[in-house]
C-alpha atoms as one frame of an Amber mdcrd trajectory, in Angstrom:
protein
 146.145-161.623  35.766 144.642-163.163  32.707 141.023-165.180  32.087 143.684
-168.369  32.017 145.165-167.616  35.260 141.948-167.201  37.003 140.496-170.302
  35.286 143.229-172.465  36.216 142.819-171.280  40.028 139.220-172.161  39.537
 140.003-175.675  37.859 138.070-174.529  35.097 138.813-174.148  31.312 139.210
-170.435  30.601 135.870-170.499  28.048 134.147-172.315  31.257 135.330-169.585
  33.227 134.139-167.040  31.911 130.913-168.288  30.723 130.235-168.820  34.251
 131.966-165.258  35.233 129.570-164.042  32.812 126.759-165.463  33.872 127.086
-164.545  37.276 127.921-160.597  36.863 126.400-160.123  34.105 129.592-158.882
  32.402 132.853-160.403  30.700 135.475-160.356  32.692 137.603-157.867  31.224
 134.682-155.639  31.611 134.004-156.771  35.124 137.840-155.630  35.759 137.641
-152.240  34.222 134.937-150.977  36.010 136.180-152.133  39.416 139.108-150.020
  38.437 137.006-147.186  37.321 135.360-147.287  40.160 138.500-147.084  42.652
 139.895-144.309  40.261 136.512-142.364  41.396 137.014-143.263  45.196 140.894
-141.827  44.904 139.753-138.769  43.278 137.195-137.584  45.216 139.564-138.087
  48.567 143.056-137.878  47.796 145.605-135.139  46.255 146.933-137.677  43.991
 148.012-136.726  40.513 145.831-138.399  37.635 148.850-140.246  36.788 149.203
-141.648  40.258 145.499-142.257  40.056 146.256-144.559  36.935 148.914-146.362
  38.478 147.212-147.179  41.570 144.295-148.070  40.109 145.973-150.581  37.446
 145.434-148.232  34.263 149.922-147.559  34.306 149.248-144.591  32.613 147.064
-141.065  32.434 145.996-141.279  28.950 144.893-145.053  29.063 142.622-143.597
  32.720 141.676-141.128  30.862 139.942-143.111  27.656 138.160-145.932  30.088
 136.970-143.499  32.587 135.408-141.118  29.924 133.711-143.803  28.555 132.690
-145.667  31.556 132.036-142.105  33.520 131.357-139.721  30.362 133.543-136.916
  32.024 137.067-136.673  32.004 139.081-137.372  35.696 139.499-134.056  36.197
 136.332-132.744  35.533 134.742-135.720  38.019 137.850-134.479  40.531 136.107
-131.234  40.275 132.599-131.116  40.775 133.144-134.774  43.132 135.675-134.072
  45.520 134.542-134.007  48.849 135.041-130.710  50.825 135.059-129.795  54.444
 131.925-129.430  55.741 131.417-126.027  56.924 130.950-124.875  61.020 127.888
-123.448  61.829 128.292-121.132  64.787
């Protein structure tokens, strides 16, 4: 979905659009989009078994090496390293 798609859906112009997007968030909307997707690439990888490049598809990146450049620079660690030290764990049975 492009800035012209969503404009036209908002009967806007697409520089209306996303002057207004950006004035709302706070953020373009390209940025806006990323880091939604970042952030869902986060939630799958600390719960699921999913492969990084399942991770990328699901999460709109297609491919491992495109999740891998905006979630190191959104993130600052690679999607393994976050799978790592983020995943969540059973919590252990006291007796």
């Amino acid at each position: 979905m492009t800035v012209e798609d969503l404009a036209a859906r908002s009967a806007m112009s697409p520089r209306t659009f996303a002057r207004r997007f950006t004035a709302t968030t706070g953020s373009s909307p390209y940025q806006w989009l990323l880091r939604r997707r970042v952030q869902f690439a986060r939630r799958l990888l600390e719960t699921s078994a999913l492969s990084i490049d399942a991770v990328a598809a699901r999460t709109g990146f297609g491919t491992a090496d495109n999740l891998r450049k905006h979630f190191g620079r959104v993130v600052h660690t690679s999607p393994k390293a976050y799978r790592d030290a983020f995943r969540h764990r059973p919590a252990l049975v006291a007796d």
